[in-house]
C-alpha positions in Angstrom: -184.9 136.5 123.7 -184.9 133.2 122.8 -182.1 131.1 124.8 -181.6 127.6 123.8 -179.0 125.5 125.2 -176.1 124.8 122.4 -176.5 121.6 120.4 -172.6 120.7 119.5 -170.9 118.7 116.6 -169.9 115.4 118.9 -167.2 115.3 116.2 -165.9 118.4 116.6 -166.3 118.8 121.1 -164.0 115.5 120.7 -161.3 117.0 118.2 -161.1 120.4 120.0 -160.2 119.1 123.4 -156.8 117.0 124.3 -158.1 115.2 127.6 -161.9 115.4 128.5 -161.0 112.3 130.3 -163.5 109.6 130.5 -166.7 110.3 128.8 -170.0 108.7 128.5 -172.8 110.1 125.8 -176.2 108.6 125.9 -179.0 109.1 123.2 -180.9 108.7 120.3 -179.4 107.6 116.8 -180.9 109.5 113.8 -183.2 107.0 112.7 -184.8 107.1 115.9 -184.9 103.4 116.1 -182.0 102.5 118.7 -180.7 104.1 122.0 -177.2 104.7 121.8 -174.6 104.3 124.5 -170.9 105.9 124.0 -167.9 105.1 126.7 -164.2 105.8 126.1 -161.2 106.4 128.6 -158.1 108.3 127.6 -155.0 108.1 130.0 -152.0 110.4 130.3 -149.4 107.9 132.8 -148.6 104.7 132.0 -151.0 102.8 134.3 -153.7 104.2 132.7 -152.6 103.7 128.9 -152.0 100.2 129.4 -155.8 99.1 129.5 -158.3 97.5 127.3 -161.9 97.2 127.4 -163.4 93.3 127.0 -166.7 91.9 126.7 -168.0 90.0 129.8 -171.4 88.1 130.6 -173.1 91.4 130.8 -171.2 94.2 129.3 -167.5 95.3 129.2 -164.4 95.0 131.6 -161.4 96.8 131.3 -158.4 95.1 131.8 -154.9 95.3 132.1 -152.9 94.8 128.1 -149.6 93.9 129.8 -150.0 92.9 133.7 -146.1 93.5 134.3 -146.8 97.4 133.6 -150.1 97.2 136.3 -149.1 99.4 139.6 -152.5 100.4 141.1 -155.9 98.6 139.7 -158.3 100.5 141.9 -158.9 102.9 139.8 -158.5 102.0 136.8 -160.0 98.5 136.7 -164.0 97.8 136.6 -166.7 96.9 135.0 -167.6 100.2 132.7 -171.1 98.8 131.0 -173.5 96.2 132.9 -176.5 94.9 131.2 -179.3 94.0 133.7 -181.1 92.1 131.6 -184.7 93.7 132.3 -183.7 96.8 129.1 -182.1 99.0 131.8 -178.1 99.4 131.2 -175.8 101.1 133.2 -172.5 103.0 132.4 -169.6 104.6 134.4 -166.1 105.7 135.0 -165.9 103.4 138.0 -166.6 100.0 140.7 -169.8 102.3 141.1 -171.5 100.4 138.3 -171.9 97.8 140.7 -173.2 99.9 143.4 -175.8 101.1 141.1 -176.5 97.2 139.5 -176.6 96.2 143.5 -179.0 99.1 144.6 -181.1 98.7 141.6 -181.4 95.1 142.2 -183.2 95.7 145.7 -186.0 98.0 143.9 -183.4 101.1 144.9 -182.5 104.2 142.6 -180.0 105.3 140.3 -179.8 108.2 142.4 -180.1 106.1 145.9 -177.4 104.3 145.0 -174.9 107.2 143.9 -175.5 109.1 147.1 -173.7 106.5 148.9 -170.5 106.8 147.0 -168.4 110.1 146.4 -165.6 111.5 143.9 -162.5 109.5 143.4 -159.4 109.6 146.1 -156.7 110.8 143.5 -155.9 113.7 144.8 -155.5 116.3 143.8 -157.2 115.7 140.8 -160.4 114.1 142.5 -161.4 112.6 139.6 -165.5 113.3 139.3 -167.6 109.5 139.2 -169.7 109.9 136.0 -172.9 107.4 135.3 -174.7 106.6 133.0 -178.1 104.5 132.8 -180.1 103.7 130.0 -183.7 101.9 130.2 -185.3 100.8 126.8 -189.1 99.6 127.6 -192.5 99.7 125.5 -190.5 100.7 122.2 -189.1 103.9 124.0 -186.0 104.7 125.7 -185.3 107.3 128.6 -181.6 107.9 130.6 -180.1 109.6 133.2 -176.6 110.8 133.7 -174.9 112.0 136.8 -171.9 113.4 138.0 -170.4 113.4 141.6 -167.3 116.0 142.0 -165.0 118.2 144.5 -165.9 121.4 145.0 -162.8 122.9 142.9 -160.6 119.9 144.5 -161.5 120.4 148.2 -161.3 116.6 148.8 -164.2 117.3 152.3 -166.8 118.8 149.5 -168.9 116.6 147.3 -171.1 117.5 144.7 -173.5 115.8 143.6 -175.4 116.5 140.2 -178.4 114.3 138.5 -179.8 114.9 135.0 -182.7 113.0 133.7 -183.6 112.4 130.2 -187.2 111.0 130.3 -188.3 112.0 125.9 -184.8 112.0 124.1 -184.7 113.2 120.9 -183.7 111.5 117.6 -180.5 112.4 116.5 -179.3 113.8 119.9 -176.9 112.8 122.8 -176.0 114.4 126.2 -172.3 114.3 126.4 -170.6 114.2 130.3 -166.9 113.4 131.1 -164.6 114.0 133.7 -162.7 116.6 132.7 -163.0 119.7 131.2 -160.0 119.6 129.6 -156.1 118.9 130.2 -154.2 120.6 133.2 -152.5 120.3 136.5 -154.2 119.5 138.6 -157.1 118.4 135.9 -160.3 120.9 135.8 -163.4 118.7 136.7 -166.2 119.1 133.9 -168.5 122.2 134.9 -171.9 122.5 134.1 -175.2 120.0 132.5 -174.2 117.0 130.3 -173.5 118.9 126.6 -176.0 118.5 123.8 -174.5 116.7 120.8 -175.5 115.4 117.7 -175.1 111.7 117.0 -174.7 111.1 113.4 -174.8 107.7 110.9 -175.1 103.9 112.1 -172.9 102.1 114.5 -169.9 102.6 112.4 -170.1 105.6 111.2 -170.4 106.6 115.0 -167.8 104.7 116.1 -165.0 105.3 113.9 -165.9 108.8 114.1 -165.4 109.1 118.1 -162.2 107.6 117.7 -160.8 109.1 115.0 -161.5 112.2 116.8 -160.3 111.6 120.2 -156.9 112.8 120.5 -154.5 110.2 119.5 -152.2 110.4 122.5 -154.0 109.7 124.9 -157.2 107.9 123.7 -157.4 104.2 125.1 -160.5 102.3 124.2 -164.3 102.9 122.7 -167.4 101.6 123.7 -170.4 102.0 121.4 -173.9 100.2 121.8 -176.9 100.7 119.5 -179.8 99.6 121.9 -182.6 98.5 119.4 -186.2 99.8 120.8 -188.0 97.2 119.6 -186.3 94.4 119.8 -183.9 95.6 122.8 -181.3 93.7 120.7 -177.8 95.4 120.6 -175.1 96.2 118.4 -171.8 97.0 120.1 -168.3 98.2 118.8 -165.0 98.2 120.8 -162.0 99.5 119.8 -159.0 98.9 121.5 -155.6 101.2 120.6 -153.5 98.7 122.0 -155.3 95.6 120.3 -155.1 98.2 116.9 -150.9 98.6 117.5 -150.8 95.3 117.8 -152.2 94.5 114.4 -150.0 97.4 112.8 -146.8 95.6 114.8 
C-alpha cells in the first residue's frame, strides 16, 4: 500500500496547537520563484513575552520590549536569522546561529557545527535547539533543518536529528518546532520536520501564520521570501508588542 508522509494545512497545524513553541518552516512558495523562511517564538512567563524581533546588519535580533521586565537573557536573547551573504541563511531558536555562521565560515558543516552544541539547560523542560539553513545558488534552493533534544528530559542524553532538503517542492514547507504542544514539563517535538503547504505571497503567508498562532502566547513573526534569481529578499516582521502599542 501506498504510504505517503502527510502533507498538512500550515494554517490549520498552527490554529490546532496552543504552544508548539518556537518554530522554523523552510520552503518553496507556490510560484516556485522564491525560497521561503518562517521563524516565530511564543512565550508562556513573562521573560519570554516581553521580546521583539529587529532587523540587524544581517538578519533579525530579538530583543528585550521593556528592559525593566528582563530577568535572564541567555535564553531568550540571540540572533534568530543571519544572512551570510554568499545565498546561504541560517535560522534558529538560539546563540547556535552563530556557531553555525562561525563553523561555516572555516569551510565547516551545518551538521559539524551543531554537534558541538547540545539541548538547552532549562530544565526540566530541556528546550530542543532547532536550525534551520537555507542556501539559494544557480536559480535553485536546497535546506536543511535539525533538531537536538533530551531523550524524554534526561538532561545526560542528547539527540541529535538532521534532515536535508536537497529538491524542495513548489508550494511545500517542512515545519519543525520545539514543542509538541503545551504541558508540564513541555513535550519536545517527536518525529521528521512536518510537511506543510505554504500558500499566497509574502503577505498572505504572513498574516496567515500570525493570525493563526495562538493569541496568548504568540510573540513575533519572521517571514523571508528568498528570490532564486535574483537572491533578493522580501521579509515581514510582526511584533505583538509593537502591534499593542499602536492599538494603545
Amino acid at each position: 500500500e501506498d504510504i505517503q508522509m502527510q502533507t498538512f494545512d500550515f494554517n490549520t497545524l498552527l490554529n490546532s496547537n496552543t504552544y508548539p513553541g518556537r518554530g522554523i518552516c523552510l520552503g518553496i512558495d507556490e510560484t516556485g520563484e522564491n525560497a521561503v523562511i518562517v521563524y516565530f517564538i511564543m512565550g508562556r512567563s513573562v521573560n519570554s513575552r516581553n521580546r521583539i524581533f529587529e532587523e540587524s546588519v544581517d538578519g533579525i535580533i530579538t530583543k528585550a520590549h521593556d528592559e525593566s521586565l528582563m530577568t535572564d537573557p541567555h535564553l531568550i536573547i540571540y540572533a534568530p536569522v543571519r544572512d551570510m551573504g554568499d545565498g546561504r541563511i541560517i535560522v534558529t531558536n538560539g546563540d547556535q546561529t552563530d556557531t553555525i555562521r562561525d563553523f561555516l565560515k572555516e569551510g565547516s558543516t551545518f551538521e559539524e557545527a551543531l554537534r558541538t552544541r547540545t539541548f538547552e539547560d532549562d530544565m526540566p523542560n530541556c528546550t530542543p535547539r532547532i536550525s534551520g539553513i537555507v542556501e539559494v545558488k544557480d536559480g535553485a534552493a536546497m535546506y536543511k533543518l535539525s533538531i537536538l533534544k533530551s531523550d524524554e528530559h534526561d538532561d545526560s542524553s542528547v539527540q541529535r536529528f538532521f534532515y536535508e532538503y536537497p529538491q524542495p517542492k513548489a508550494g511545500i514547507g517542512h515545519f519543525i518546532h520545539t514543542y509538541k504542544c503545551d504541558g508540564n514539563p513541555i513535550p519536545s517535538f517527536e518525529g521528521e520536520p512536518e510537511k506543510v503547504t505554504l500558500k499566497g505571497d509574502i503577505e498572505d503567508l504572513a498574516l496567515n501564520v500570525w493570525d493563526n498562532l495562538n493569541e496568548d502566547n504568540k510573540v513575533s513573526l519572521y517571514v523571508s521570501f528568498i528570490n532564486l534569481k535574483s537572491g533578493e529578499a522580501d521579509t515581514i516582521i510582526i511584533n505583538k508588542h509593537e502591534q499593542e502599542d499602536a492599538d494603545a
